[in-house]
Residue, then its C-alpha position, 0 to 999 in steps of 0.5 A: x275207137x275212131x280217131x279223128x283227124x282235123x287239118x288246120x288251114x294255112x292262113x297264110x295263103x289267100x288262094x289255099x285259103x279261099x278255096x278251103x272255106x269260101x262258098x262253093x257257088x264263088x268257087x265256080x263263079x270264079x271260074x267262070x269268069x276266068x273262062x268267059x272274060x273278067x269286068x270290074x266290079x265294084x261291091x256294096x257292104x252293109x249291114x242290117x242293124x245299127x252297128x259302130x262301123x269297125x273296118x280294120x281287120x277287114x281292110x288289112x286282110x283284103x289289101x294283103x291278099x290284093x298284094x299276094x294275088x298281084x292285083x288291087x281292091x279300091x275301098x272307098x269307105x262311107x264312114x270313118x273308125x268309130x262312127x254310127x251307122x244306120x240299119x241299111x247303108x252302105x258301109x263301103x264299096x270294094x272295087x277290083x276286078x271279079x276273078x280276083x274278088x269273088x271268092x273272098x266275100x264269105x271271108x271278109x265279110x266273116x272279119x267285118x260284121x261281128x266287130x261292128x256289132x261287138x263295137x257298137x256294143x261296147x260303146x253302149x256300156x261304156x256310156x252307160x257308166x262313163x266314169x267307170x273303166x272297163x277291162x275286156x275278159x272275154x278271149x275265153x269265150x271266143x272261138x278261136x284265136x281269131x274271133x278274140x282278135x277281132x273282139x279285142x279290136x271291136x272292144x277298143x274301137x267302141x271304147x275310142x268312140x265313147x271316149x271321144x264322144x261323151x268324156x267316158x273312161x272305156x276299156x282300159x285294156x284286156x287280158x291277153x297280151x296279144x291284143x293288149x296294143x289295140x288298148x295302148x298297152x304292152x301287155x295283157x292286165x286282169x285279177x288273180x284267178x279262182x285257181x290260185x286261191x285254190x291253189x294257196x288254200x285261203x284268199x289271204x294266202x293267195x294275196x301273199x303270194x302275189x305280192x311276194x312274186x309280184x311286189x311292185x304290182x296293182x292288186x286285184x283280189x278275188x273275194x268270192x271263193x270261199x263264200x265270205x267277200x266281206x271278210x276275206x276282203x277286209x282281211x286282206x285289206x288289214x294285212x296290206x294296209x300300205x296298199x289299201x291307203x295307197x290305192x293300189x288294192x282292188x277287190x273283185x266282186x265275181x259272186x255264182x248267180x246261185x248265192x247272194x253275197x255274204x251278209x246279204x239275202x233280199x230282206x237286207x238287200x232292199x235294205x241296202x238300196x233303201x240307204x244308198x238309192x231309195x227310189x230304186x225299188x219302187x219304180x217299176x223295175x221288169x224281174x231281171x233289173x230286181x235281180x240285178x238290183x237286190x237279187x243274188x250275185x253281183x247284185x248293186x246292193x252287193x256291191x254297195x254292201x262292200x263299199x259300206x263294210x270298207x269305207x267303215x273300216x276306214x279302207x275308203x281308197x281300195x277299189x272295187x272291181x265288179x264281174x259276172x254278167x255285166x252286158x249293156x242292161x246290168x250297165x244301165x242298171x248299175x248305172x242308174x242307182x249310183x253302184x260304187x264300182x271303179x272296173x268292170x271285167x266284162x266278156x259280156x260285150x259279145x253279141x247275145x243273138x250272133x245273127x245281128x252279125x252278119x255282114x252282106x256285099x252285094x254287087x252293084x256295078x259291073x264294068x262302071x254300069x250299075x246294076x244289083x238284084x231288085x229291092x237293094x237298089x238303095x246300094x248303088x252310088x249316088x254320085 
């Protein structure tokens, strides 16, 4: 068998960095100029999608290699952290000189577009259920460390807009301790895993493992692993009662897309919605909003069959966290019936279709004297 063998790149290196996995053409192009006498040039940045603009990991990254390279990037920054901008225009101009730019564009637009994007989509959710917190979970999803630090940050920006903007909780914080100060927090937050329900052989073990090892801690509890949510929930909920009356007990709602939630099937799930949301159904609804709604997994009608089975045991103060799915569309649609849930886990927010991602510079002055390629002279300055 062949062995194959993979070199990591020193990130730490700007030069080594750049020449590794920049475009080769820029590689050239950088040559040239050493060769043939440098200009100040200054570059548009822009996106061709409305994105939340999301600037830091690509600024901090550019200034840094500005000091490695004993040089300096001006960026004059169109919008601030946060705000919405248009499909088209510029989202900053980077100016310096071309020997020393040139080769960082594929980098730097890498950390900028896809944040902007995974921005301005968690924004969207957390609008669309403004009373409910949101806690980021999608670092498993990333590829590489580096694309999970740039979604964690995407997530808190969105968040902060939606906050300022519409009163709207957010993203309360994430799962990983490394990105948990993008969410003011000192460490990573989640649920018990699937694996230590395994592990302790029955949901109700695994609770008492927890809080034996965790004993002053807020407790999720995953109820879906054995196929009975509802009465492992209530289970739980009568053993630690003190927790439940206190509002320190959560449940989390993770049910397989293959199954419904225990208790339910579609003739009792319409049933449900016509108790709590009665005019849910007969509006007209497109096929994935019906399974959202009534179908199988974390459907709203689950969710609001577990807040009936809770609150008739007298169990009105526990939480209910609800995952699996939730994008900006299963938002809305939760939204619009009222569903009962007090957290999202969500990894979700990651842009379904990665080409709204990318991110364009494009030259637009060399030496003061505007010039860019026809059909993007909308980029030039206009001051």
């Amino acid at each position: 068998m062949n062995e194959i063998i993979t070199k990591s790149p020193d990130y730490n290196d700007a030069s080594k960095l750049a020449e590794a996995w920049t475009d080769h053409y820029f590689l050239k192009t950088k040559k040239v100029v050493e060769q043939k006498g440098d200009k100040t040039v200054t570059y548009a940045v822009f996106m061709r999608r409305p994105v939340l603009f999301a600037p830091k990991i690509m600024i901090d990254w550019l200034h840094s290699v500005a000091s490695m390279r004993e040089t300096r990037f001006t960026t004059d920054l169109n919008y601030t952290e946060g705000q919405w901008v248009g499909a088209g225009e510029p989202l900053l101009y980077i100016t310096g000189l071309l020997s020393k730019l040139v080769d960082l564009e594929t980098i730097y637009l890498q950390k900028l577009g896809a944040c902007c994007v995974a921005a301005n989509n968690a924004f969207s959710m957390c609008v669309e259920l403004p009373n409910v917190g949101f806690l980021a979970m999608d670092a498993r999803h990333c590829a590489g460390l580096e694309m999970a630090n740039m979604m964690a940050y995407a997530a808190s920006v969105g968040s902060k807009a939606a906050q300022n903007q519409v009163g709207a909780k957010g993203f309360i914080g994430n799962a990983t301790n490394a990105t948990a100060h993008y969410f003011g927090n000192e460490t990573g937050i989640g649920t018990m895993p699937h694996a230590l329900i395994g592990y302790a052989g029955s949901t109700l073990k695994a609770a008492e493992m927890f809080v034996e090892t965790f004993p002053s801690d807020h407790m999720t509890v995953l109820v879906d692993y054995y196929g009975r949510e509802i009465t492992d929930a209530l289970t739980v909920c009568r053993r630690f009662p003190e927790l439940a009356s206190d509002g320190k007990l959560s449940l989390r709602l993770d049910t397989h897309g293959g199954r419904f939630i225990e208790g339910l099937d579609p003739q009792a799930s319409y049933a449900v919605l016509e108790r709590h949301a009665p005019l849910a159904v007969r509006r007209y609804r497109n096929d994935k909003e019906l399974r959202l709604l009534t179908g199988t997994g974390v459907s709203a009608a689950g969710i609001f069959h577990l807040r009936e089975s809770l609150d008739r045991e007298g169990f009105d103060s526990v939480k209910i966290t609800a995952s699996s799915g939730f994008d900006v569309i299963k938002c809305k649609v939760m939204a619009d019936v009222g569903a009962p849930i007090d957290i999202v886990g969500t990894g979700s927010y990651l842009p379904e279709n990665w080409t709204e991602t990318y991110a364009t510079a494009d030259i637009v002055s060399y030496d003061g004297t505007p010039s860019v390629k026809v059909g993007r002279e909308f980029l030039i300055r206009k001051n």
